[in-house]
PDB file as gemmi writes it, atoms N, CA and C in Angstrom:
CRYST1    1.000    1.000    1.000  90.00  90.00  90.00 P 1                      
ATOM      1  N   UNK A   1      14.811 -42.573 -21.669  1.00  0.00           N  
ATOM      2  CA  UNK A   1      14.444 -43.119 -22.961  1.00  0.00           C  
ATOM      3  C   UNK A   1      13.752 -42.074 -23.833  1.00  0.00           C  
ATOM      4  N   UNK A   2      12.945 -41.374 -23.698  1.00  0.00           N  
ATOM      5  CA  UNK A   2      12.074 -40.196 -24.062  1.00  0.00           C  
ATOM      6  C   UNK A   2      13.280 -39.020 -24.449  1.00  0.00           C  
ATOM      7  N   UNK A   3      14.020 -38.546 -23.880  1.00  0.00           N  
ATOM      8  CA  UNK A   3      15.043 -38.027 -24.744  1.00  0.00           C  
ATOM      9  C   UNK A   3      16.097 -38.410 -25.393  1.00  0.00           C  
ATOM     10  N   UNK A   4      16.392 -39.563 -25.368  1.00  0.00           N  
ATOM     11  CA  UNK A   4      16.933 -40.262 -26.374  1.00  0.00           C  
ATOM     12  C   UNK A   4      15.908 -40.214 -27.790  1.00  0.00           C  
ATOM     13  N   UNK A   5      14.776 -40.605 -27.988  1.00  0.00           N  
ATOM     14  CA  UNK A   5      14.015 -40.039 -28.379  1.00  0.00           C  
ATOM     15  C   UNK A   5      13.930 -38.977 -29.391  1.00  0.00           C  
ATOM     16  N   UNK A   6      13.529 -37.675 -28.446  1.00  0.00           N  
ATOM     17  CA  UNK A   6      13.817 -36.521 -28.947  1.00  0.00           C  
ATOM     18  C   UNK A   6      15.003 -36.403 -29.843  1.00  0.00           C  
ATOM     19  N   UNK A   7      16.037 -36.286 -29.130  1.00  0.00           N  
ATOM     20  CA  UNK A   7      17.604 -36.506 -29.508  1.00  0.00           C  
ATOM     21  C   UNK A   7      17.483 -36.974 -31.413  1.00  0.00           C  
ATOM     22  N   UNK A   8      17.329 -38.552 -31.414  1.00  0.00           N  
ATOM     23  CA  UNK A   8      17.541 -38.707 -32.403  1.00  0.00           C  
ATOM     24  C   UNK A   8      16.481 -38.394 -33.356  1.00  0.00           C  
ATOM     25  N   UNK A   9      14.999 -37.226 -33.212  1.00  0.00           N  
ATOM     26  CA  UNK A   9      14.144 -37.265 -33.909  1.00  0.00           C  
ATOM     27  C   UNK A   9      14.736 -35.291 -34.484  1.00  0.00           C  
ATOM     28  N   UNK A  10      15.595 -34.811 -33.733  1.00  0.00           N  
ATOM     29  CA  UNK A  10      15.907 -33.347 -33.674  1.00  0.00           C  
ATOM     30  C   UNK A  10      17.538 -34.032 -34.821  1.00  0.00           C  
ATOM     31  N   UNK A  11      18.057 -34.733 -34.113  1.00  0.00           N  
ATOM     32  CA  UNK A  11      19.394 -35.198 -35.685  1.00  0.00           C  
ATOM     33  C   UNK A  11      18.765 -35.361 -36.653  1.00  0.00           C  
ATOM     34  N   UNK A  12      17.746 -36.446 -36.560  1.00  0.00           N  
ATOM     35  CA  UNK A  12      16.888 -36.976 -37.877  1.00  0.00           C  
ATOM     36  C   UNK A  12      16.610 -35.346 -38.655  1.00  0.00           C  
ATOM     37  N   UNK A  13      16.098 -34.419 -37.810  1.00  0.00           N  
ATOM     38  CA  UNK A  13      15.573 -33.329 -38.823  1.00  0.00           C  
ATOM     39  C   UNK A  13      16.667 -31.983 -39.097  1.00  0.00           C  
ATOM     40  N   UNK A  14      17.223 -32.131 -38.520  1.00  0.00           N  
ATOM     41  CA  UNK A  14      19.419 -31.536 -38.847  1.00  0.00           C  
ATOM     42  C   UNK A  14      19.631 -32.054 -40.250  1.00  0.00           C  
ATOM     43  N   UNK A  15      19.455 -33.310 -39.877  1.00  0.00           N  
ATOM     44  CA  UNK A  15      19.918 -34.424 -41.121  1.00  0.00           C  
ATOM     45  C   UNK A  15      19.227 -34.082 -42.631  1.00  0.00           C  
ATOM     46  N   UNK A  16      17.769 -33.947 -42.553  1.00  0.00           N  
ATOM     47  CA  UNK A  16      17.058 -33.613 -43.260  1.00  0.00           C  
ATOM     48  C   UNK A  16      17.274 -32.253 -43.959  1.00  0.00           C  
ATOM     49  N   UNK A  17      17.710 -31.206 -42.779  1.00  0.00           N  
ATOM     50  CA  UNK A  17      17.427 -30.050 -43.546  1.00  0.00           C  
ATOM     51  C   UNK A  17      18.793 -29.991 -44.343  1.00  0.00           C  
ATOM     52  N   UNK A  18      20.154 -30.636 -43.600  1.00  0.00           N  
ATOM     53  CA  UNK A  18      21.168 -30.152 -44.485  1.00  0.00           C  
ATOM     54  C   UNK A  18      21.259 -30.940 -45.672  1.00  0.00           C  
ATOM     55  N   UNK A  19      20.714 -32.005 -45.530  1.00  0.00           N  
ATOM     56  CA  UNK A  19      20.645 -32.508 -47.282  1.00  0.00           C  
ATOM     57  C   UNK A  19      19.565 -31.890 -48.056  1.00  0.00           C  
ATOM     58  N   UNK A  20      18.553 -30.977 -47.996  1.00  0.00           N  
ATOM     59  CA  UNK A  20      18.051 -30.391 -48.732  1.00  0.00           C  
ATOM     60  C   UNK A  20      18.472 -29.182 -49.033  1.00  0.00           C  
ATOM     61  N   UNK A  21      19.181 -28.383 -48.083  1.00  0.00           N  
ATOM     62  CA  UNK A  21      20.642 -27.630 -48.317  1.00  0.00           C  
ATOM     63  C   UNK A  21      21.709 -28.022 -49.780  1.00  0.00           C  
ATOM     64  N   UNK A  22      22.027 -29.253 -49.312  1.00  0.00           N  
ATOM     65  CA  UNK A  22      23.276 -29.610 -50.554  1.00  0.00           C  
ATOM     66  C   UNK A  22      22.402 -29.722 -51.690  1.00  0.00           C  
ATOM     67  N   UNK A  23      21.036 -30.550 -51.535  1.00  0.00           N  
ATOM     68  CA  UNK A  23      20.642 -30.355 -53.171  1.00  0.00           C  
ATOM     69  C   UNK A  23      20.399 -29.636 -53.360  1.00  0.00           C  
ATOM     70  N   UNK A  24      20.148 -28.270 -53.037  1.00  0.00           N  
ATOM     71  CA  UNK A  24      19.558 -27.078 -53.513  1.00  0.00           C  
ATOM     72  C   UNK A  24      20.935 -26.250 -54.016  1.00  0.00           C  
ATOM     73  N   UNK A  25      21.739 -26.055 -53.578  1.00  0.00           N  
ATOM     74  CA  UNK A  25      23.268 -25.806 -53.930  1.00  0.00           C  
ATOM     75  C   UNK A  25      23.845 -26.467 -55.535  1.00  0.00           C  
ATOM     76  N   UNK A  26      23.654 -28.068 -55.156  1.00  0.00           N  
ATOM     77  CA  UNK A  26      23.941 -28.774 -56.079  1.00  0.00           C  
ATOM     78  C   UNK A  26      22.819 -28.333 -57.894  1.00  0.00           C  
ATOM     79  N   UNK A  27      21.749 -28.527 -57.450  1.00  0.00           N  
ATOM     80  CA  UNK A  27      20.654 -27.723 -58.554  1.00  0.00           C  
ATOM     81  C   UNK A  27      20.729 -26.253 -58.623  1.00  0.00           C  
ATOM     82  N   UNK A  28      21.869 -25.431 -57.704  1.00  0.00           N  
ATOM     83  CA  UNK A  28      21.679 -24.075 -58.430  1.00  0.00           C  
ATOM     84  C   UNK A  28      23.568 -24.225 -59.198  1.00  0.00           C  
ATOM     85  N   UNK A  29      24.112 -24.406 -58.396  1.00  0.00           N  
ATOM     86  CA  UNK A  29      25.440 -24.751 -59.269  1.00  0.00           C  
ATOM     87  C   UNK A  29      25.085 -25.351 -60.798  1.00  0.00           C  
ATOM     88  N   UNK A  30      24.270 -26.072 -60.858  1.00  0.00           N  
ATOM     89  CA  UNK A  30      23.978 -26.776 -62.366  1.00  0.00           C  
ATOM     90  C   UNK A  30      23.388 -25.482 -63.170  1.00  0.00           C  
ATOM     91  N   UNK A  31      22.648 -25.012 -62.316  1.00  0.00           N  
ATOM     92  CA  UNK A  31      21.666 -23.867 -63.361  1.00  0.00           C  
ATOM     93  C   UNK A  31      22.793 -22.782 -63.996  1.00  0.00           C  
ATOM     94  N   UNK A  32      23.376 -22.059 -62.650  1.00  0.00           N  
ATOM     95  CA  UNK A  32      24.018 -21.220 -62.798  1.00  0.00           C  
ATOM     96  C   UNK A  32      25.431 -21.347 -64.307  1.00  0.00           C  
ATOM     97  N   UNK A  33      25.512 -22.635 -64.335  1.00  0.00           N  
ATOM     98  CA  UNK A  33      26.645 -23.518 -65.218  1.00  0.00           C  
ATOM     99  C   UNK A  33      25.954 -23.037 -66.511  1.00  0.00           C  
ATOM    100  N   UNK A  34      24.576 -23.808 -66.621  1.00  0.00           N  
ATOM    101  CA  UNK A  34      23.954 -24.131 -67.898  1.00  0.00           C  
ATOM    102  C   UNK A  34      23.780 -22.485 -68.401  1.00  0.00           C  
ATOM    103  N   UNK A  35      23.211 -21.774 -67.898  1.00  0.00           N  
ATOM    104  CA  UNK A  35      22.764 -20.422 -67.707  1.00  0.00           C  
ATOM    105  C   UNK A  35      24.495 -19.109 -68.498  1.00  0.00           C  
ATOM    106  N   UNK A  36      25.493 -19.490 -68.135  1.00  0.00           N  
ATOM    107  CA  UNK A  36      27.046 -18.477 -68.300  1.00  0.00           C  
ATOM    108  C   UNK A  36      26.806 -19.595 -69.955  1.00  0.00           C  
ATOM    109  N   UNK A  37      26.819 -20.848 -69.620  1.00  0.00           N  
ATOM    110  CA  UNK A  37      27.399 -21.396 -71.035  1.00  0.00           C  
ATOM    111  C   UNK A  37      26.200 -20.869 -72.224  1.00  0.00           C  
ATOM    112  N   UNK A  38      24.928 -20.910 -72.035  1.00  0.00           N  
ATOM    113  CA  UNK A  38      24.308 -20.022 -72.970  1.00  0.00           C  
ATOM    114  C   UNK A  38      24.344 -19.241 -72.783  1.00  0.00           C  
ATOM    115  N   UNK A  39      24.728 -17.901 -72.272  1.00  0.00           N  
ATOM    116  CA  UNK A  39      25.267 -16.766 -72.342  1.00  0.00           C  
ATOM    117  C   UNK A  39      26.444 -16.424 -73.288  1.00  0.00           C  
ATOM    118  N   UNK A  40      27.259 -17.447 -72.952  1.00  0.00           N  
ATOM    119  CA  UNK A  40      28.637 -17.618 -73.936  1.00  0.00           C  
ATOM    120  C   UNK A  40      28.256 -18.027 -75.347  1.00  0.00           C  
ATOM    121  N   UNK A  41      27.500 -19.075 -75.285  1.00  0.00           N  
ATOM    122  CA  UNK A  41      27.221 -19.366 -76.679  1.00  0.00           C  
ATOM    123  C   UNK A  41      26.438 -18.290 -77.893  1.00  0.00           C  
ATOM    124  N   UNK A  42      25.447 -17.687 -76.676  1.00  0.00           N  
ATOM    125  CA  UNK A  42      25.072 -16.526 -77.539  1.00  0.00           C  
ATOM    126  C   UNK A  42      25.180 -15.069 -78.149  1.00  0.00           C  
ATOM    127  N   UNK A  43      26.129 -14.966 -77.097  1.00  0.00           N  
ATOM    128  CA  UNK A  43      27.008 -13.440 -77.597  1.00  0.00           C  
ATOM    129  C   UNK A  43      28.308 -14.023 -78.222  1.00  0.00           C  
ATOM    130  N   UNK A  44      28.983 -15.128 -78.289  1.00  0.00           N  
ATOM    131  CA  UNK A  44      29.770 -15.141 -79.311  1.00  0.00           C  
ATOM    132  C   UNK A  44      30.070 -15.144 -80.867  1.00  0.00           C  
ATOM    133  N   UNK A  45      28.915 -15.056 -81.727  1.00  0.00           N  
ATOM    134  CA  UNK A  45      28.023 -14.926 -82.660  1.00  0.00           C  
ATOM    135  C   UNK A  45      27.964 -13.627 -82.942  1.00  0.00           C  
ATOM    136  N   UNK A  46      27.780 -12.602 -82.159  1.00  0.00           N  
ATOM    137  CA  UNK A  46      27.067 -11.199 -82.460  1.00  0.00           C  
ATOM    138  C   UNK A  46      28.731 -10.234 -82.335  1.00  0.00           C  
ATOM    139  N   UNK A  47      29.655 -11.204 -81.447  1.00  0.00           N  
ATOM    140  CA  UNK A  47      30.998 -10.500 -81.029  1.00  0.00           C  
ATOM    141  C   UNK A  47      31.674 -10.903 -82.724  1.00  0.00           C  
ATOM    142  N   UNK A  48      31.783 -12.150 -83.065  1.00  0.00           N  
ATOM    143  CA  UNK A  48      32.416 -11.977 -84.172  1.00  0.00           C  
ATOM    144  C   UNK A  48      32.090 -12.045 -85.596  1.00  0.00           C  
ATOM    145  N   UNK A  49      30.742 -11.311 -85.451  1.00  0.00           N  
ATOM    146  CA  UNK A  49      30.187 -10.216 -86.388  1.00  0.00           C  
ATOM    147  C   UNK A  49      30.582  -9.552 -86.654  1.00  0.00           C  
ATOM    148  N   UNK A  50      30.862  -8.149 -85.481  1.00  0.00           N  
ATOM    149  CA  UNK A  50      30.860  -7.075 -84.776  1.00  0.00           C  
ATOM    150  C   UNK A  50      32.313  -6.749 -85.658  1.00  0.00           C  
ATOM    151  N   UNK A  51      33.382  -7.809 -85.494  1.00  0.00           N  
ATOM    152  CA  UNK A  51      34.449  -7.439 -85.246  1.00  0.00           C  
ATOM    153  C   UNK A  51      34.994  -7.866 -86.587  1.00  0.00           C  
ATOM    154  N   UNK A  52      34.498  -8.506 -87.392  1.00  0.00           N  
ATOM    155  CA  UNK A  52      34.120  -8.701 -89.145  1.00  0.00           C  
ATOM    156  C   UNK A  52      33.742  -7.246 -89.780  1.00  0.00           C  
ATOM    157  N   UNK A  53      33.529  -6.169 -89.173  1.00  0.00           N  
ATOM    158  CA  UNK A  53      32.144  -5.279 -89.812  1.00  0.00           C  
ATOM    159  C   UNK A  53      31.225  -5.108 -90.223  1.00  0.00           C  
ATOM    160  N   UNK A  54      30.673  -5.618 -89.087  1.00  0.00           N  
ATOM    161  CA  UNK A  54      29.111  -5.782 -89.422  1.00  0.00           C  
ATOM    162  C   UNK A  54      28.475  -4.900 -88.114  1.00  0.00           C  
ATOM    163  N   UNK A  55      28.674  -4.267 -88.319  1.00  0.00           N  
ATOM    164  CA  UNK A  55      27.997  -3.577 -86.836  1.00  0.00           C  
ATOM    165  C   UNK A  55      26.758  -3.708 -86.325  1.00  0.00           C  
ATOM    166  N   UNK A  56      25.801  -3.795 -87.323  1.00  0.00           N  
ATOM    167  CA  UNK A  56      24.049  -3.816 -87.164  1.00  0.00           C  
ATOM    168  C   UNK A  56      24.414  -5.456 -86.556  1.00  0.00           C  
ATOM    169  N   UNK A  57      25.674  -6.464 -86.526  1.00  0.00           N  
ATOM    170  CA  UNK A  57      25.071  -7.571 -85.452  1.00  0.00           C  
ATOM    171  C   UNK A  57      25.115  -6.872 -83.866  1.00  0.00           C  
ATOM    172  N   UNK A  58      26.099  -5.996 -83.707  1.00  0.00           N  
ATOM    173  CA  UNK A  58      26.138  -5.631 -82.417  1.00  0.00           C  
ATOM    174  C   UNK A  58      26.118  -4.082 -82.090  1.00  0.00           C  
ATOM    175  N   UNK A  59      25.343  -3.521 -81.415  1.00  0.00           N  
ATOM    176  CA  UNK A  59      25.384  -2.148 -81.388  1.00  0.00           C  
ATOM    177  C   UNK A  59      26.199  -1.930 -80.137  1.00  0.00           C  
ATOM    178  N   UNK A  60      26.546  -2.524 -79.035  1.00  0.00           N  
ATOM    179  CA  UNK A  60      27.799  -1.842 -78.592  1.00  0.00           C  
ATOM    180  C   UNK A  60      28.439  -3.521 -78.063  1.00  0.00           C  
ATOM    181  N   UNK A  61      29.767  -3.240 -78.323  1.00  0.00           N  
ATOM    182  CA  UNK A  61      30.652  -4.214 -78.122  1.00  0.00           C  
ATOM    183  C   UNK A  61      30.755  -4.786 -76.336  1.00  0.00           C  
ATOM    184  N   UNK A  62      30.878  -5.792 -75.949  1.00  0.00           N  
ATOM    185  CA  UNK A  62      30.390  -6.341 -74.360  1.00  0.00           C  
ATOM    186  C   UNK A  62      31.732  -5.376 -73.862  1.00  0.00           C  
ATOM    187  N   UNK A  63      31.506  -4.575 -72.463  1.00  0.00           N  
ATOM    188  CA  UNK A  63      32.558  -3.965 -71.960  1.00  0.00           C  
ATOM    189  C   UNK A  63      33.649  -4.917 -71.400  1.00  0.00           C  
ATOM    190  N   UNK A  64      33.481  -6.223 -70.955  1.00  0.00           N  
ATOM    191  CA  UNK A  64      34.410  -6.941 -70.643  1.00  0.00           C  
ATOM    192  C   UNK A  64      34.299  -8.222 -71.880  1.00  0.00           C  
ATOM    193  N   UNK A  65      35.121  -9.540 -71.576  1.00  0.00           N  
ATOM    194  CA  UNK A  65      34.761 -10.647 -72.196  1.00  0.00           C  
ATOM    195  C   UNK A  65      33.660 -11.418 -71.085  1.00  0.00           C  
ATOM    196  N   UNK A  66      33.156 -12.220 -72.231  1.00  0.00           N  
ATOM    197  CA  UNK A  66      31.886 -13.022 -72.141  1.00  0.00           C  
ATOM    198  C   UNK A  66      32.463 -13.675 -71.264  1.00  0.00           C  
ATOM    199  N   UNK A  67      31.876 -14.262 -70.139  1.00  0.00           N  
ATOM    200  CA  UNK A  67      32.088 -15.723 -69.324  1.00  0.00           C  
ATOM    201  C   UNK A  67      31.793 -16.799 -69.604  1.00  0.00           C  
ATOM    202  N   UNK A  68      33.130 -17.569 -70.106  1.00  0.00           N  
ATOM    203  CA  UNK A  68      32.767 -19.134 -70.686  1.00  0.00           C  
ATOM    204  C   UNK A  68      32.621 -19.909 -69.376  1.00  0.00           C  
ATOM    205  N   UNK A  69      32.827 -21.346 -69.818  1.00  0.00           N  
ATOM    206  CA  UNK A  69      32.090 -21.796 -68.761  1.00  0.00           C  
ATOM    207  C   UNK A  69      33.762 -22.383 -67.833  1.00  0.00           C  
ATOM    208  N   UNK A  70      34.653 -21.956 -68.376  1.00  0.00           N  
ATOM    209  CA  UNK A  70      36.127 -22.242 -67.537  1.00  0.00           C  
ATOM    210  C   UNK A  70      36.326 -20.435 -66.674  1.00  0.00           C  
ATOM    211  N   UNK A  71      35.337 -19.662 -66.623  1.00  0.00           N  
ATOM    212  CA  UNK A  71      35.916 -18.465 -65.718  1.00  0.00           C  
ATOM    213  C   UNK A  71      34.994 -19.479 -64.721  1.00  0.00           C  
ATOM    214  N   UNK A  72      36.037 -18.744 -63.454  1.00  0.00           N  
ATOM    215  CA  UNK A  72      35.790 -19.132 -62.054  1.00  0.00           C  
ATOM    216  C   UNK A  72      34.947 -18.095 -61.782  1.00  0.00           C  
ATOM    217  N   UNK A  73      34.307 -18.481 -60.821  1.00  0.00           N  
ATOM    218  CA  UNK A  73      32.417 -17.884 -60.238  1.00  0.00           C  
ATOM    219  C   UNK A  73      33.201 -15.979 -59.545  1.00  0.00           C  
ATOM    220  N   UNK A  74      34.352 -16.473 -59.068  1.00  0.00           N  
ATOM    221  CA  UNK A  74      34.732 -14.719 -58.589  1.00  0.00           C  
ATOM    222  C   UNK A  74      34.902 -14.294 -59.279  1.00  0.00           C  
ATOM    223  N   UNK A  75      35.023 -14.326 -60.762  1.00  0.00           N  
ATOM    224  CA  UNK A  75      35.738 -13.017 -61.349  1.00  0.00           C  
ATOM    225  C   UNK A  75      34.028 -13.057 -62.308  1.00  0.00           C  
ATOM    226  N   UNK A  76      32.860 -14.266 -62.543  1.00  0.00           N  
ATOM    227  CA  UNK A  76      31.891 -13.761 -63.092  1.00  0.00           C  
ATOM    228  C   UNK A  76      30.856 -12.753 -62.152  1.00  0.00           C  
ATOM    229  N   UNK A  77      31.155 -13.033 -60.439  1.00  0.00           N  
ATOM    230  CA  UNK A  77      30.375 -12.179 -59.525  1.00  0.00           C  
ATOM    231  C   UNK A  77      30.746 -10.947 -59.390  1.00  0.00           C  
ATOM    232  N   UNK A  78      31.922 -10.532 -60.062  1.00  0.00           N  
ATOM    233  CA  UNK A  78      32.495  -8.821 -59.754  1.00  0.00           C  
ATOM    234  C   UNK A  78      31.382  -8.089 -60.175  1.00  0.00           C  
TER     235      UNK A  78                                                      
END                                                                             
């Protein structure tokens, strides 16, 4: 009886840690989201300035394109 016990007090805390696992995943996936889309929102402004002639909006043009919020996470981690 006593490790039965144990047993289900060691699942109980398995249990525990991997759902504080998924929310922590789940709350950085959100950040990471919110975080590219103002990124996007704010250099797109200064890009088509830039490309108007206005140079004083941008002093050097982004070496790649901006990551909206439809690029997939591998090609924003390169």
């Amino acid at each position: 009886m006593l490790w039965e016990t144990e047993r289900a007090r060691d699942v109980k805390a398995r249990l525990a840690v991997a759902e504080e696992r998924l929310r922590f995943g789940r709350d950085l996936h959100d950040l990471m989201g919110r975080n590219l889309a103002l990124i996007g929102l704010k250099a797109e402004p200064a890009v088509q300035l830039g490309r108007r002639g206005r140079p004083e909006a941008v002093k050097e043009p982004p070496a790649r394109p901006v990551p909206s919020e439809t690029t997939p996470v591998s090609e924003v981690t390169r």
